[in-house]
Each structure stands twice: as C-alpha cells, then as structure tokens.
N, CA and C atoms as a LAMMPS dump frame, in Angstrom:
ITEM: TIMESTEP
0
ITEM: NUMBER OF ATOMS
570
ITEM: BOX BOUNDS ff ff ff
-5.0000000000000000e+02 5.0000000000000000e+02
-5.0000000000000000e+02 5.0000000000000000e+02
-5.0000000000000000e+02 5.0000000000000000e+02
ITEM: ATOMS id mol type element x y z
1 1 1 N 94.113 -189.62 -222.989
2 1 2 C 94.118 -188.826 -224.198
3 1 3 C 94.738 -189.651 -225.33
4 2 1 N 94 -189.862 -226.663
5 2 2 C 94.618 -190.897 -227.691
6 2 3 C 95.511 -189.553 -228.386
7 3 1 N 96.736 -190.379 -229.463
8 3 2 C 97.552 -189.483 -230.09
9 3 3 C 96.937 -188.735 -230.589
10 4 1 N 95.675 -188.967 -231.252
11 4 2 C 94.918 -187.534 -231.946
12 4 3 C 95.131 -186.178 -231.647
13 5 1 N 94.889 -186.236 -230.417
14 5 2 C 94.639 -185.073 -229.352
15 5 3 C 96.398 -184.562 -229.034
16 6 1 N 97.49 -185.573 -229.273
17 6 2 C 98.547 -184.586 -228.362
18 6 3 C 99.261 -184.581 -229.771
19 7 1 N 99.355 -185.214 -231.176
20 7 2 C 99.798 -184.91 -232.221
21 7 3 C 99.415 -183.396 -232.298
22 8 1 N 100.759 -182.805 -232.891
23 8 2 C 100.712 -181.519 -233.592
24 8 3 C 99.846 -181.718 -234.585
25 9 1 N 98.785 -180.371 -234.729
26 9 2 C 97.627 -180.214 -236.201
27 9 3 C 98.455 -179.472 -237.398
28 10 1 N 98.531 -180.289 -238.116
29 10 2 C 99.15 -180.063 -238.921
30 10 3 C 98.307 -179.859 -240.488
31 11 1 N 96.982 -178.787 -240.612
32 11 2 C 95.966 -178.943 -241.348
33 11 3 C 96.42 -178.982 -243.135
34 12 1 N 97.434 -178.394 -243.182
35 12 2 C 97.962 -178.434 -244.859
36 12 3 C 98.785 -179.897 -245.18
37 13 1 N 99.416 -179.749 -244.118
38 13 2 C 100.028 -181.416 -244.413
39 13 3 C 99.077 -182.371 -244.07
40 14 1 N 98.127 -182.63 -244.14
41 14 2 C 96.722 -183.767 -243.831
42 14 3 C 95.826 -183.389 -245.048
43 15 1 N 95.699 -181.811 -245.62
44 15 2 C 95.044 -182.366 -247.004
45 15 3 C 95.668 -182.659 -248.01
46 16 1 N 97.061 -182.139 -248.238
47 16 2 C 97.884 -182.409 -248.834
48 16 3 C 98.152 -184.166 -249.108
49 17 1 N 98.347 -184.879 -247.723
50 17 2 C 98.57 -186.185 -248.125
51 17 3 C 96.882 -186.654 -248.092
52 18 1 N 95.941 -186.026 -248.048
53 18 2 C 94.549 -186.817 -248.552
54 18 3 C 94.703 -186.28 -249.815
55 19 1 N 94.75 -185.751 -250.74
56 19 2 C 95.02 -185.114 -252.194
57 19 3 C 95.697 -185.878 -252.865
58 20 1 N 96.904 -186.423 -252.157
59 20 2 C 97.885 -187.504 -252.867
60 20 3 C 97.378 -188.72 -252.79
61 21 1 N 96.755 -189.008 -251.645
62 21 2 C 96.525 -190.496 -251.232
63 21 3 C 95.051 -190.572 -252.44
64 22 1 N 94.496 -189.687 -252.46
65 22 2 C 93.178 -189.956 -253.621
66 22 3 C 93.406 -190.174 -254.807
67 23 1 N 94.555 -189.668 -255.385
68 23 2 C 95.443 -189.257 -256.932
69 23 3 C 95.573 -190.59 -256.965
70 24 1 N 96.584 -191.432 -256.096
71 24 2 C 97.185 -192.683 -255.98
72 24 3 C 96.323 -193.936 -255.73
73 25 1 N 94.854 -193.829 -255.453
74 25 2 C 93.989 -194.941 -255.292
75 25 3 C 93.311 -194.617 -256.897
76 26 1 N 93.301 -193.596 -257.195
77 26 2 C 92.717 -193.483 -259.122
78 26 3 C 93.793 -193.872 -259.609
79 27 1 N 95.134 -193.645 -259.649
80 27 2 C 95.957 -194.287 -260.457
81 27 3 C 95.987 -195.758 -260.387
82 28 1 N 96.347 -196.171 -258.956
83 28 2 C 96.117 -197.63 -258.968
84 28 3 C 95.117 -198.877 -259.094
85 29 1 N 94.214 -198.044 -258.658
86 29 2 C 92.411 -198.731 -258.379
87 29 3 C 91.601 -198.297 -259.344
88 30 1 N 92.186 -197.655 -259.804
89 30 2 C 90.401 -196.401 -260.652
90 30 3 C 90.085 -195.761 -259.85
91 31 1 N 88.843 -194.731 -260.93
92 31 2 C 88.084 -193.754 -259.662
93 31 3 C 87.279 -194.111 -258.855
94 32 1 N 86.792 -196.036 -259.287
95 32 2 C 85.743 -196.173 -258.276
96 32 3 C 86.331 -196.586 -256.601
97 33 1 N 87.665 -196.427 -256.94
98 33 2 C 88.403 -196.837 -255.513
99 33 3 C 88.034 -195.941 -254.925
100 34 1 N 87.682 -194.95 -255.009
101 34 2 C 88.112 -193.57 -254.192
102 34 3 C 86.554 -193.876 -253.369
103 35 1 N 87.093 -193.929 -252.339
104 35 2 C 85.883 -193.934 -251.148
105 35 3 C 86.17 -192.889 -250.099
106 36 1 N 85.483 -192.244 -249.189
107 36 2 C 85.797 -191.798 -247.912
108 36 3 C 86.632 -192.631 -247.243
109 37 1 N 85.846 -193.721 -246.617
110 37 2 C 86.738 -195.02 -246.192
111 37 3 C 88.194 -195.187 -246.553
112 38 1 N 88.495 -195.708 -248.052
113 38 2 C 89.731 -196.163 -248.517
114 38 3 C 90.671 -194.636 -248.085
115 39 1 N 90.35 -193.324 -248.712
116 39 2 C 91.3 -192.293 -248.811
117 39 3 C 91.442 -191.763 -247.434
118 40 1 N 90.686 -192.035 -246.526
119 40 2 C 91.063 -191.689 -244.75
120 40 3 C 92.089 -193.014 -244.656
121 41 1 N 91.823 -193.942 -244.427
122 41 2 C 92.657 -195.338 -243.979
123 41 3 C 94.033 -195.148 -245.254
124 42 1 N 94.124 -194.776 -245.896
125 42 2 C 95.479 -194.567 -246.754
126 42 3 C 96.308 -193.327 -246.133
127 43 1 N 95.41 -192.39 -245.632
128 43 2 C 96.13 -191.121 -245.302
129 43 3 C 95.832 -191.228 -243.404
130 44 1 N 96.023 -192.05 -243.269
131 44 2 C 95.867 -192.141 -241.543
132 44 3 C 95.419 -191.525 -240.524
133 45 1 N 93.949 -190.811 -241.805
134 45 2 C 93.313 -190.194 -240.629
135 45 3 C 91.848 -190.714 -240.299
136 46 1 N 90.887 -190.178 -239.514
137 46 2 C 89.612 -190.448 -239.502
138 46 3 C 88.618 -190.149 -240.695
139 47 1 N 87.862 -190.722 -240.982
140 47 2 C 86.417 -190.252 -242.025
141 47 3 C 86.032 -189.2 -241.307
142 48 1 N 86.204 -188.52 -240.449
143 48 2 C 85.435 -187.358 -239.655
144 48 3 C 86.938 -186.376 -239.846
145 49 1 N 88.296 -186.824 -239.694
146 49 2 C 89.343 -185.524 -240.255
147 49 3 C 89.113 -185.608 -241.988
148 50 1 N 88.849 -186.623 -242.227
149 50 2 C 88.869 -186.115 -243.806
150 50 3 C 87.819 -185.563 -244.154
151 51 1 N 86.714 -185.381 -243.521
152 51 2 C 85.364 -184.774 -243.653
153 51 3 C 85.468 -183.516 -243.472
154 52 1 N 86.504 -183.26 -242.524
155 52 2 C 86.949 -182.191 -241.741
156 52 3 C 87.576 -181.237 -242.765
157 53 1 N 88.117 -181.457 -243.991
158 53 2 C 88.775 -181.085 -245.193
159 53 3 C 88.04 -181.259 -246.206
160 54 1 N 87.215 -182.09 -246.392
161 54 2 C 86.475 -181.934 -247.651
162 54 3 C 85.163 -182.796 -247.467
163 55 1 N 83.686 -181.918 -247.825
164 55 2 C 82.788 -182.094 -247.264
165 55 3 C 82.635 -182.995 -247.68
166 56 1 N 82.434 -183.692 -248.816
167 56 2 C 81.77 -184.68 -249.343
168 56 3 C 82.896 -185.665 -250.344
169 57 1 N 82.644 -186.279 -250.769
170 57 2 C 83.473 -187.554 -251.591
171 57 3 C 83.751 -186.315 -253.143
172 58 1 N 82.513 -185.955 -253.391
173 58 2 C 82.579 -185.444 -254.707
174 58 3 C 83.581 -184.088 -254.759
175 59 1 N 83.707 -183.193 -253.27
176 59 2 C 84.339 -182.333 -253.045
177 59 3 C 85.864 -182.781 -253.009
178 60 1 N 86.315 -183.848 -252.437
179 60 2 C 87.19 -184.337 -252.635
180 60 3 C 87.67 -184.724 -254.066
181 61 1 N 87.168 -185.135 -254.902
182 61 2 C 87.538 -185.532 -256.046
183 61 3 C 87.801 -183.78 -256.814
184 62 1 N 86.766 -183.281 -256.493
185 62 2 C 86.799 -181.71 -257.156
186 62 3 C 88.279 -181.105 -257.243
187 63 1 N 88.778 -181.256 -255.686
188 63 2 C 89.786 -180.499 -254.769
189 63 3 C 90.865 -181.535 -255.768
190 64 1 N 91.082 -182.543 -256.025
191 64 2 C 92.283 -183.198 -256.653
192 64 3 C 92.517 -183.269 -257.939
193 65 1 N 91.083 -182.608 -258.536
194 65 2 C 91.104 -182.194 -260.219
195 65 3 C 91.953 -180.854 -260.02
196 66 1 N 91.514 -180.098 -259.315
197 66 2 C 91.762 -178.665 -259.375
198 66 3 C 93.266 -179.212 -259.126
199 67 1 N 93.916 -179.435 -257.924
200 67 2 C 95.168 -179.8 -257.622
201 67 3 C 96.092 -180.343 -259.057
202 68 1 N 95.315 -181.299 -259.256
203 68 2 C 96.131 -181.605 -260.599
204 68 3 C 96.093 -180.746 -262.117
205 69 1 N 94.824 -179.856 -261.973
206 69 2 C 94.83 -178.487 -262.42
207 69 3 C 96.314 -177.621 -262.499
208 70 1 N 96.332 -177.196 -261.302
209 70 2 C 97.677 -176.558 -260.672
210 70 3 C 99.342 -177.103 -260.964
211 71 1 N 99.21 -178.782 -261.303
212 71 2 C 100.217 -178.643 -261.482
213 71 3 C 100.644 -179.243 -263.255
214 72 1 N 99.35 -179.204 -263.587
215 72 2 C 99.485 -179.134 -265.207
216 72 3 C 99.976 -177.565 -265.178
217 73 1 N 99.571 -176.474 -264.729
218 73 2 C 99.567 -175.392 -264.955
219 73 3 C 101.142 -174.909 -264.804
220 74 1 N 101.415 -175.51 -263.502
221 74 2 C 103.038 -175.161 -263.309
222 74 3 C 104.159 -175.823 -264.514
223 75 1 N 103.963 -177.217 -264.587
224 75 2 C 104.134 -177.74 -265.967
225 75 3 C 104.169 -176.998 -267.087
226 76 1 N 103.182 -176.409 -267.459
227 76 2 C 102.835 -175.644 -268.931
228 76 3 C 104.262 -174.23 -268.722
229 77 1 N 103.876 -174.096 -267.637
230 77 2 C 104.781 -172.483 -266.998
231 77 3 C 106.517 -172.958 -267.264
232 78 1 N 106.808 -174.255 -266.632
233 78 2 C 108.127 -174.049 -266.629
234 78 3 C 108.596 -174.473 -268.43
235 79 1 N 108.136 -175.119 -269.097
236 79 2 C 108.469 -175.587 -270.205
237 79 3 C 107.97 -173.639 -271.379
238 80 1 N 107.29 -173.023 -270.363
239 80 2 C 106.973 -171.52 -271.267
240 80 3 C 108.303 -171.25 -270.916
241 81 1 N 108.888 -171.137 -269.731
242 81 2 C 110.25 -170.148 -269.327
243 81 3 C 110.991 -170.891 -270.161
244 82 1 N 111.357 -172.294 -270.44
245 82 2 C 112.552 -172.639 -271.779
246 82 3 C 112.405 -172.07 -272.622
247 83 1 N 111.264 -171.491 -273.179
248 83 2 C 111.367 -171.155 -274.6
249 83 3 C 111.083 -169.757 -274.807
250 84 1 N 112.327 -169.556 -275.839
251 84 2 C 112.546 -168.057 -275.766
252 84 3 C 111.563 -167.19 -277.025
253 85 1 N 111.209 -168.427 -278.163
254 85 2 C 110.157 -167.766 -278.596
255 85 3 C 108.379 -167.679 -278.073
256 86 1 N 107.9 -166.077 -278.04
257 86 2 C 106.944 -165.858 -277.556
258 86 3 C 105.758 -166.719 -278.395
259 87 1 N 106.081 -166.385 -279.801
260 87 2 C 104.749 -166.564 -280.423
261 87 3 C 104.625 -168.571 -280.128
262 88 1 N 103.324 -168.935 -280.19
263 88 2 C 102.963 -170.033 -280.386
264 88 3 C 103.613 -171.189 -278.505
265 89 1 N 104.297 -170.122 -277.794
266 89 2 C 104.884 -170.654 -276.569
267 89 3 C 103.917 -171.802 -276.177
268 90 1 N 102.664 -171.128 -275.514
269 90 2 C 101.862 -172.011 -274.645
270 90 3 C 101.725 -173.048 -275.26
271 91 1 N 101.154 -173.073 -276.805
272 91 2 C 100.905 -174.226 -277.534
273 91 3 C 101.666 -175.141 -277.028
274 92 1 N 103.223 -174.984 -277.961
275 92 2 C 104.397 -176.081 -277.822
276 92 3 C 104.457 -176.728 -276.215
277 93 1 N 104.207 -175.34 -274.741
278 93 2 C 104.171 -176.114 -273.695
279 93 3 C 102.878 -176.83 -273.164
280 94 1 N 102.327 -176.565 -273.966
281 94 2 C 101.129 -178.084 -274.047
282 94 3 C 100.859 -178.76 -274.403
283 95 1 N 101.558 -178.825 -275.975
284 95 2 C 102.341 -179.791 -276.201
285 95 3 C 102.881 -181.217 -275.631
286 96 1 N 103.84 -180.16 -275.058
287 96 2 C 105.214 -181.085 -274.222
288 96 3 C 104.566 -181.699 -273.434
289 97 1 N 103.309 -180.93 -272.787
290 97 2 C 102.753 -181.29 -271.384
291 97 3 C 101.69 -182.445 -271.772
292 98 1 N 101.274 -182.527 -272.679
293 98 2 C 100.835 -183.555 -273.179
294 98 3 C 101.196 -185.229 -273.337
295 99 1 N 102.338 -184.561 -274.014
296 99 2 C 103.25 -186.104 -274.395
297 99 3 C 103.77 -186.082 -272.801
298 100 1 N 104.289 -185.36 -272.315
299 100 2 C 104.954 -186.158 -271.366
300 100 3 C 104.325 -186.784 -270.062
301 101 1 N 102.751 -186.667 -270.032
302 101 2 C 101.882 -187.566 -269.728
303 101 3 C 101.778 -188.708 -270.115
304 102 1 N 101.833 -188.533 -271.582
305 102 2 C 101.899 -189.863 -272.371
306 102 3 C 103.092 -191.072 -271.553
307 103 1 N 104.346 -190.586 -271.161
308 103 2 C 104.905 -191.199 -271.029
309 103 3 C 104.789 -191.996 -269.788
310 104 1 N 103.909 -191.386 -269.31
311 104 2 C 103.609 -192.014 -267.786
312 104 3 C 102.689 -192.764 -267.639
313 105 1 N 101.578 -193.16 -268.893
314 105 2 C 100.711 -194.394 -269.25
315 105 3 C 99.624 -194.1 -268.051
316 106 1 N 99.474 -194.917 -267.72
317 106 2 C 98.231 -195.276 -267.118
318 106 3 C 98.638 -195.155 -265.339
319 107 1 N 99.901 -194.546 -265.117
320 107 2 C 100.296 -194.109 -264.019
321 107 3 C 100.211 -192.731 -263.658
322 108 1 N 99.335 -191.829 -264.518
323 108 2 C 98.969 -190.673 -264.907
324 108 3 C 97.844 -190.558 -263.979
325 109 1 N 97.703 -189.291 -263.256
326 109 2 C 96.486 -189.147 -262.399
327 109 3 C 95.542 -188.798 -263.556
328 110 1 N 96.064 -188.313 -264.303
329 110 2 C 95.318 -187.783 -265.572
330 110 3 C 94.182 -188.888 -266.287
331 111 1 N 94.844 -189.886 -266.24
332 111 2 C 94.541 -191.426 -267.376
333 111 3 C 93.585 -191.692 -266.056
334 112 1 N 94.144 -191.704 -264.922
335 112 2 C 93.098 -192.001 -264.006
336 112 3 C 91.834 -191.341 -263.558
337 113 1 N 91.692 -190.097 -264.206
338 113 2 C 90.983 -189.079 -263.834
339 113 3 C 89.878 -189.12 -264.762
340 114 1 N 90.56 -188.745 -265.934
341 114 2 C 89.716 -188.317 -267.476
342 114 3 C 88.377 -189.062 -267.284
343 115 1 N 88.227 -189.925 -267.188
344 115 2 C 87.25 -190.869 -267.051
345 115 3 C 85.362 -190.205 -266.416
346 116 1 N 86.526 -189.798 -265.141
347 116 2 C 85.73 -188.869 -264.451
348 116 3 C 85.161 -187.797 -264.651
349 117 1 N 86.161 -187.223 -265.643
350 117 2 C 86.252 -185.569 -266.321
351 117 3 C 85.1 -185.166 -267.216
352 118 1 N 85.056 -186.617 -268.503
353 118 2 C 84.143 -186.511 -269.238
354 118 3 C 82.904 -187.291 -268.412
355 119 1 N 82.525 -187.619 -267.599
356 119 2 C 81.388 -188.108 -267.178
357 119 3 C 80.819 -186.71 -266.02
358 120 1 N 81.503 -185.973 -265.476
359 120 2 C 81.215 -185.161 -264.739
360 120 3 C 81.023 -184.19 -265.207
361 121 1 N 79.72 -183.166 -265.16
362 121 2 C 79.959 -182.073 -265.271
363 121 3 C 80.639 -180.431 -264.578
364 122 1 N 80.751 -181.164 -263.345
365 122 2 C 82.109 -180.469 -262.574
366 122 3 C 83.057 -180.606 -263.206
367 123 1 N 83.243 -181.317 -262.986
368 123 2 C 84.872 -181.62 -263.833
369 123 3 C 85.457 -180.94 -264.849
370 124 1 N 84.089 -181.13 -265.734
371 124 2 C 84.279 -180.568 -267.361
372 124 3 C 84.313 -179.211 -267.082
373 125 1 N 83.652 -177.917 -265.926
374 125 2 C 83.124 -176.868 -265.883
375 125 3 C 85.28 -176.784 -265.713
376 126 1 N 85.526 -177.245 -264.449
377 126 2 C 86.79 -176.885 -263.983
378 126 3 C 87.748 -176.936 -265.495
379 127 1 N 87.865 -178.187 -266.137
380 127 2 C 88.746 -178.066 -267.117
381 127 3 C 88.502 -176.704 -268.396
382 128 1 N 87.164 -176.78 -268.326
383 128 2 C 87.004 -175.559 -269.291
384 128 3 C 87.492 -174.19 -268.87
385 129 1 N 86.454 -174.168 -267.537
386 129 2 C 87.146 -172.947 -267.245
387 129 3 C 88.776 -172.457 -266.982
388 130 1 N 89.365 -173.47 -266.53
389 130 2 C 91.231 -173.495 -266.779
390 130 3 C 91.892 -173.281 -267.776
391 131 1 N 91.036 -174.296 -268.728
392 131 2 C 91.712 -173.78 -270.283
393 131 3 C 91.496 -172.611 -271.002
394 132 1 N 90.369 -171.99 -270.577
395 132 2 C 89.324 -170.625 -271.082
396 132 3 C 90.661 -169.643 -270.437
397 133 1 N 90.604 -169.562 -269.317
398 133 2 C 91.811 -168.294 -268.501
399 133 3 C 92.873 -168.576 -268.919
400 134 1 N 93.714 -169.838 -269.654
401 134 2 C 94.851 -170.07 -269.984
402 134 3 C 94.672 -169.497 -271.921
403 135 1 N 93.716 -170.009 -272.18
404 135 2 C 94.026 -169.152 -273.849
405 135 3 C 93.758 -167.94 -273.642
406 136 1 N 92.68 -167.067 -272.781
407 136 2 C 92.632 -166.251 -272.683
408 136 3 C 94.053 -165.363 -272.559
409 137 1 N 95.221 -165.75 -271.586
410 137 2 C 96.001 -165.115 -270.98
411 137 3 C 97.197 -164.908 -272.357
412 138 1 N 96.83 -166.232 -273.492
413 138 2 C 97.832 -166.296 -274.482
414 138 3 C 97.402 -165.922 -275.764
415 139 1 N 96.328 -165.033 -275.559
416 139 2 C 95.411 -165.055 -276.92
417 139 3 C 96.523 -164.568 -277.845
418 140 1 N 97.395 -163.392 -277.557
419 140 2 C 97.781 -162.627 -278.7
420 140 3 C 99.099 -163.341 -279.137
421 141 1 N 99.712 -164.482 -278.522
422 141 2 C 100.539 -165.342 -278.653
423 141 3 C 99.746 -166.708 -279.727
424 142 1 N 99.002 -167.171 -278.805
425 142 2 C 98.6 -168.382 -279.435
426 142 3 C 97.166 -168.369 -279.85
427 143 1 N 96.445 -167.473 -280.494
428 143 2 C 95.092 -166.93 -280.527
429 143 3 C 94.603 -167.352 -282.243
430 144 1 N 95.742 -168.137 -282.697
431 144 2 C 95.205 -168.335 -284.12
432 144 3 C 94.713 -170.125 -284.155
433 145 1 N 94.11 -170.144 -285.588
434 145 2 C 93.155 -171.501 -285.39
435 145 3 C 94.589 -172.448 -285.95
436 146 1 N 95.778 -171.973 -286.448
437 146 2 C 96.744 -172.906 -286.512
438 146 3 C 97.057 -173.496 -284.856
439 147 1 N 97.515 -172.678 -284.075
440 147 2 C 97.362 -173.11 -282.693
441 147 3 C 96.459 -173.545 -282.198
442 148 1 N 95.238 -173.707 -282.767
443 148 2 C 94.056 -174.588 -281.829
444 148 3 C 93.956 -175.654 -282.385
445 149 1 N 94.295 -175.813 -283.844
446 149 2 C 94.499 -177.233 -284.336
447 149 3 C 95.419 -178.288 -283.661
448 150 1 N 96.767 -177.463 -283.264
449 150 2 C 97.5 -178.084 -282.829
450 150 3 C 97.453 -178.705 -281.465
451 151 1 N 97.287 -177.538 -280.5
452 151 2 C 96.411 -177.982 -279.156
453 151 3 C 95.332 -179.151 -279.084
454 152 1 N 94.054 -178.808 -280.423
455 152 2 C 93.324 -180.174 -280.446
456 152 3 C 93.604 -181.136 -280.528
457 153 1 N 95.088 -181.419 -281.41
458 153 2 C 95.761 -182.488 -282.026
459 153 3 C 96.362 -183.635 -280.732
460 154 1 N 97.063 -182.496 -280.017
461 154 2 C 97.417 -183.144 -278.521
462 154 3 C 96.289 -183.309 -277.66
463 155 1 N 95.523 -183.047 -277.431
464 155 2 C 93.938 -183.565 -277.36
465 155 3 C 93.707 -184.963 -277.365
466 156 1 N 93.906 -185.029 -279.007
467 156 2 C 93.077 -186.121 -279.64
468 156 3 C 94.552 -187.381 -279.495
469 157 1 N 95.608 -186.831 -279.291
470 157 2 C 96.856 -187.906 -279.503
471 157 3 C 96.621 -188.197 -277.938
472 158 1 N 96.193 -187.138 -276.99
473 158 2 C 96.117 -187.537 -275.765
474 158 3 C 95.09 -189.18 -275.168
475 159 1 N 94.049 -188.493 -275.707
476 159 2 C 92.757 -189.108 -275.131
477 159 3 C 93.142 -190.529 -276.188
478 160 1 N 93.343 -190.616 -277.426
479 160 2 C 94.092 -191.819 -277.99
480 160 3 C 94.835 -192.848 -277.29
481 161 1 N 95.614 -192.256 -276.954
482 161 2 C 96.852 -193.217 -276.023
483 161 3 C 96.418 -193.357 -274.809
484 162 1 N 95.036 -192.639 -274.34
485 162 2 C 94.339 -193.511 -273.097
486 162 3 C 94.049 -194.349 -273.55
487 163 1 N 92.535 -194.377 -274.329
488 163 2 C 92.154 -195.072 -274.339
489 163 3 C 92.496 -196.396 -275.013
490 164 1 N 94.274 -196.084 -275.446
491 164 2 C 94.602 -197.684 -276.298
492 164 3 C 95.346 -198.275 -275.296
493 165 1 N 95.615 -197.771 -273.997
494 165 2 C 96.748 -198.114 -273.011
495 165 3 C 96.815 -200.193 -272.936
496 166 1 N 95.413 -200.395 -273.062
497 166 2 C 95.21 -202.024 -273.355
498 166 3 C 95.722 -202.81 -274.337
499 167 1 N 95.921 -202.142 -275.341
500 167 2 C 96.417 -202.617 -276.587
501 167 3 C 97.38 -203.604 -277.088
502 168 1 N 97.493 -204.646 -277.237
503 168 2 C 98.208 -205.936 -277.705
504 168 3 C 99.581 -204.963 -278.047
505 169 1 N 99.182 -204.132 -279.047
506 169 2 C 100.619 -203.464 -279.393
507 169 3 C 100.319 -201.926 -279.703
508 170 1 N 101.088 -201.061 -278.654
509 170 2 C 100.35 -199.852 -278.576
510 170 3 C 101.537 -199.348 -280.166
511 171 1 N 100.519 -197.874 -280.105
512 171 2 C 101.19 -196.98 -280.975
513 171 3 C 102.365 -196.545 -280.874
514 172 1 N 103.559 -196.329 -281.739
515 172 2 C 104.392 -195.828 -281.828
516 172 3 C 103.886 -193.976 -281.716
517 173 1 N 104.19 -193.17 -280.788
518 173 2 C 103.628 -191.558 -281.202
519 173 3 C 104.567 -190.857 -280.735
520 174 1 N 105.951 -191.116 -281.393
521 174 2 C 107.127 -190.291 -280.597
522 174 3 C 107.311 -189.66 -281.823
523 175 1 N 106.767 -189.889 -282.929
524 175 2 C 106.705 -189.019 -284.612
525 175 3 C 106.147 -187.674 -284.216
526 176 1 N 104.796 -187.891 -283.448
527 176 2 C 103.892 -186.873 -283.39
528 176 3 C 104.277 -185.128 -282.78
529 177 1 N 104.812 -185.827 -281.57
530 177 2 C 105.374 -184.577 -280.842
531 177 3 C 106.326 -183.827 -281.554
532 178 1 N 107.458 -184.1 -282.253
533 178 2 C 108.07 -183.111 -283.077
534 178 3 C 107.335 -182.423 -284.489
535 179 1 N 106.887 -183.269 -284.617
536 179 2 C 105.768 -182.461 -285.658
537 179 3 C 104.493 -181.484 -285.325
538 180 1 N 103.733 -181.699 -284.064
539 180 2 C 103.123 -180.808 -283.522
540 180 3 C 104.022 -179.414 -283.042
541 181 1 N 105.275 -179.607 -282.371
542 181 2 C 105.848 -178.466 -282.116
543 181 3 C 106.52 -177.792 -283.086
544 182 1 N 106.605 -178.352 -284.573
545 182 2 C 106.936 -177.45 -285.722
546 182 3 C 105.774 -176.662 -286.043
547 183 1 N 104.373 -177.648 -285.982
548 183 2 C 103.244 -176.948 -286.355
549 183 3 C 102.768 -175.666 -285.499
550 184 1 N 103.616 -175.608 -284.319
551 184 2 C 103.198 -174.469 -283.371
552 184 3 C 104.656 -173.347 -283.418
553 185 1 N 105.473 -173.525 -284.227
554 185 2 C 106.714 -172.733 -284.004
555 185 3 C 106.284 -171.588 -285.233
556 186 1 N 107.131 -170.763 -284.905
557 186 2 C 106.942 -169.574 -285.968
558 186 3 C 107.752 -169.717 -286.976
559 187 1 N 106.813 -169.019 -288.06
560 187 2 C 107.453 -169.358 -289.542
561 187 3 C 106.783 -170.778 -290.02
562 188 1 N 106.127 -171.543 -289.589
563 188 2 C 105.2 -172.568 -290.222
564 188 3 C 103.782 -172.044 -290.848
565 189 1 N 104.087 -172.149 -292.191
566 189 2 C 102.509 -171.904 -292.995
567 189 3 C 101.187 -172.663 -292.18
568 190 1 N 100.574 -171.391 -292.409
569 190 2 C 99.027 -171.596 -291.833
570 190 3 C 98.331 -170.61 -292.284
C-alpha cells in the first residue's frame, strides 16, 4: 500500500494548498505557469487528486479568482468595521483595498491575475458580478456618481501601477490615496 492510501484525506486542506500553490506560480511565473502538471507537483499531489478538485485547468483558475474574490471581500469588510462613518464607507474601503495592493507590486495575485481577468470572459463575468452584489449591498451608502468616480479612480490608479511595475522609475502615488479618501468622505462637494 503506497502513502496515498494510509495518509489521512484531508479534502479542504489539499484544495486549499492547490489554491495557494496556483496564486504563487501566477505571482512568480505568470499565468502561463499554471499547468495541471506544475500546480499538482507544487502541492504534492497527483494530476488525478488535483483533477479530483477541479475539473479542468480553467476551473482551477476560476476557483482561485473567486478565492481571491473572497478575500478582497474580507479586506473591503474589515477596513468597513474601522470606519465609523457610514456614508461613502465601502468606497474609502476600496480604496484602501486598492492601494494596499499597490504596495505589494507585482507580488500581488491580483497583478498576477488581471491579465487573465481582462482576457477572460469568466473572469470578467465573476469580477462583475462581485462588484454588482457589492454596490448593490452599498447603494444607499455609496450609490452616488461622486463615489463611482472615486472607485473608478482606484481602478484606473490600480491597473496604472500594473501596468508600469517595469518602469525605469515608477510613480510616486502615495498623494493619491489621501485624496481619493477625502473625495469619498462626507461633507466633500459633489
């Protein structure tokens, strides 16, 4: 009998570290690292246990958008509980959640992902639909076009500082973030 068979099954902790081990071959490799092959042999299991969890390569990639879905989402949540004003909340914590991607460069599953995001139309369906149930949930908070400017703004400062991550001499954008979260606080003309 090989260890397969007398190891404890341990099915959440095996997709769990195939979820991580995929995050971590896009951060380090790109997305074209991500193979069946490479993300079984990183997570020490078989192409037939990781098959066993996610049918296909593309399902896999799906399952680690969504994952990293989840914990943008928890992100957005704990930086909502700091702040005691309601109006414009989510904004500012997407904001935050923004830049503080930024700070993680190109070590970002995100920076490693996006790529994928806009070339996929899965991808794009998942991010829309996440962001759709998340303004939805904040409409009467953050439901004005001053808040969607601002949200776009971190958007556009986002996808910026990807795509300059190469840059001889990147941008200074530590201006930006305090000025976006004035533009989302209450009592700012709009």
């Amino acid at each position: 009998m090989t260890n397969a068979h007398m190891r404890k099954k341990e099915p959440d902790k095996v997709r769990r570290s195939l979820l991580d081990r995929t995050a971590k071959l896009a951060v380090d490799q790109g997305p074209s690292a991500i193979t069946i092959q490479a993300v079984a042999e990183a997570a020490g299991v078989t192409k037939g246990g990781l098959l066993h969890h996610f049918a296909s390569k593309q399902a896999l990639i799906e399952a680690v958008f969504a994952d990293l879905l989840q914990q943008l989402g928890d992100e957005i949540d704990r930086y909502m509980a700091e702040d005691p004003q309601p109006v414009g909340r989510f904004t500012r914590a997407y904001v935050r959640a923004a830049f503080a991607d930024h700070k993680l460069g190109m070590r970002s599953p995100w920076a490693a992902l996006s790529v994928t995001m806009v070339a996929d139309p899965a991808m794009r369906r998942l991010w829309s639909d996440w962001l759709d149930d998340r303004l939805e949930a904040h409409r009467e908070t953050d439901g004005t076009v001053q808040m969607e400017i601002v949200r776009l703004a971190a958007d556009g400062v986002w996808m910026a500082d990807m795509m300059g991550q190469d840059r001889a001499y990147p941008r200074d954008l530590s201006a930006l973030e305090p000025q976006l979260l004035a533009l989302a606080s209450p009592g700012t003309a709009g």
